[in-house]
C-alpha positions, 0 to 999 in steps of 0.5 A: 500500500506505501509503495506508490499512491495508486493501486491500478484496478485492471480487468484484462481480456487479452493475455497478449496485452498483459505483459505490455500493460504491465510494462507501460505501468512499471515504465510510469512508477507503478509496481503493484497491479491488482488483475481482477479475476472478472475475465475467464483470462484473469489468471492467464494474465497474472501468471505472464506478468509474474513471469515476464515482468518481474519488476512488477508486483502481479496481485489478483483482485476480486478474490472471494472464496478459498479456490480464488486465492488458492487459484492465484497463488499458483498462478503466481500472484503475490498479494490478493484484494477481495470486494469483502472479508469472510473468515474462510478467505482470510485463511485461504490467504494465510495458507497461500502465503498470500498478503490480502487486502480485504474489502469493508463497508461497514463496522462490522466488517471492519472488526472481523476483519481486525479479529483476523490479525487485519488493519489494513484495509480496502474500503468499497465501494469507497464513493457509494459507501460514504466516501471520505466523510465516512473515512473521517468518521471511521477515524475515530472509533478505528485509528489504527486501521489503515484504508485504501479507497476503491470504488468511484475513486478518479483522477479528480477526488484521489487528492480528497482520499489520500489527504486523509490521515487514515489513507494510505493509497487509492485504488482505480481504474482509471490508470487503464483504461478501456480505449487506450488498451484496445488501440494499444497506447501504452504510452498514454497508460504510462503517461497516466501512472506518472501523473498518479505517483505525483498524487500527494498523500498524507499517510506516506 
């Protein structure tokens, strides 16, 4: 989560496009790339940039059960981020040797979460969930967890989440979007990974 101020959110359809994606966003500064498991061709594409792109932290994301996590680690994923938090696939993870970052909406989440030995946490769908007000409020009752907004976060209202003293990172998709991989412009990808690593963050 310190490692750079965004985590890119990416849904990959093409494993020929995996490895050059992945390398216009390890070119802008960005190293941890969460490949959501929302394609048949997810794993395929997370096991080509463990493999070839080895400067890249390959992670999985929308992991929900134990065969996710287990599926992503023999594909040679290096960290999971799940939409929400059940104690199964907290210790799928664990036994995968698999860092989770798992998703919460609520309090409750947030203590089950803690329960299991985890503070650091995705909250989605950030916008729809409350956003930083609910962020701020949440800084109370729980000052020793850390977040990472996903949901509804852009470009725009990144700098809102990351001046918060419990923000650590952001996650989104817009380092990737649909249009620049379907022509193939990396260079824009890249462009765009650059212009997420200047984002200021209070909690670095």
């Amino acid at each position: 989560m310190r490692d750079a101020p965004v985590i890119p959110v990416i849904v990959l359809t093409d494993v020929r496009q995996a490895v050059l994606l992945a390398r216009a966003l390890v070119a802008g500064g960005i190293r941890m790339l969460e490949v959501t498991l929302r394609t048949p061709q997810a794993l395929a594409c997370i096991e080509a940039i463990a493999r070839e792109v080895p400067e890249a932290v390959a992670g999985a994301g929308t992991v929900r059960s134990a065969a996710d996590a287990q599926a992503c680690a023999m594909a040679g994923a290096r960290f999971a981020v799940s939409p929400g938090y059940t104690h199964a696939v907290g210790q799928a993870c664990r036994d995968a040797g698999l860092p989770l970052l798992p998703g919460v909406a609520t309090g409750s989440e947030i203590m089950m979460a803690q329960e299991d030995g985890l503070s650091a946490l995705k909250f989605f769908p950030a916008l729809q969930a409350g956003g930083p007000a609910m962020l701020k409020a949440w800084s109370g009752p729980f000052g020793d967890v850390r977040f990472c907004p996903t949901g509804g976060v852009t470009m725009a209202n990144a700098a809102e989440f990351l001046a918060l003293s419990n923000v650590v990172c952001v996650g989104g998709s817009w380092l990737t979007p649909a249009e620049a991989l379907a022509r193939g412009d990396w260079a824009q990808v890249t462009a765009l990974a650059q212009q997420a690593c200047q984002l200021i963050r209070s909690n670095a």
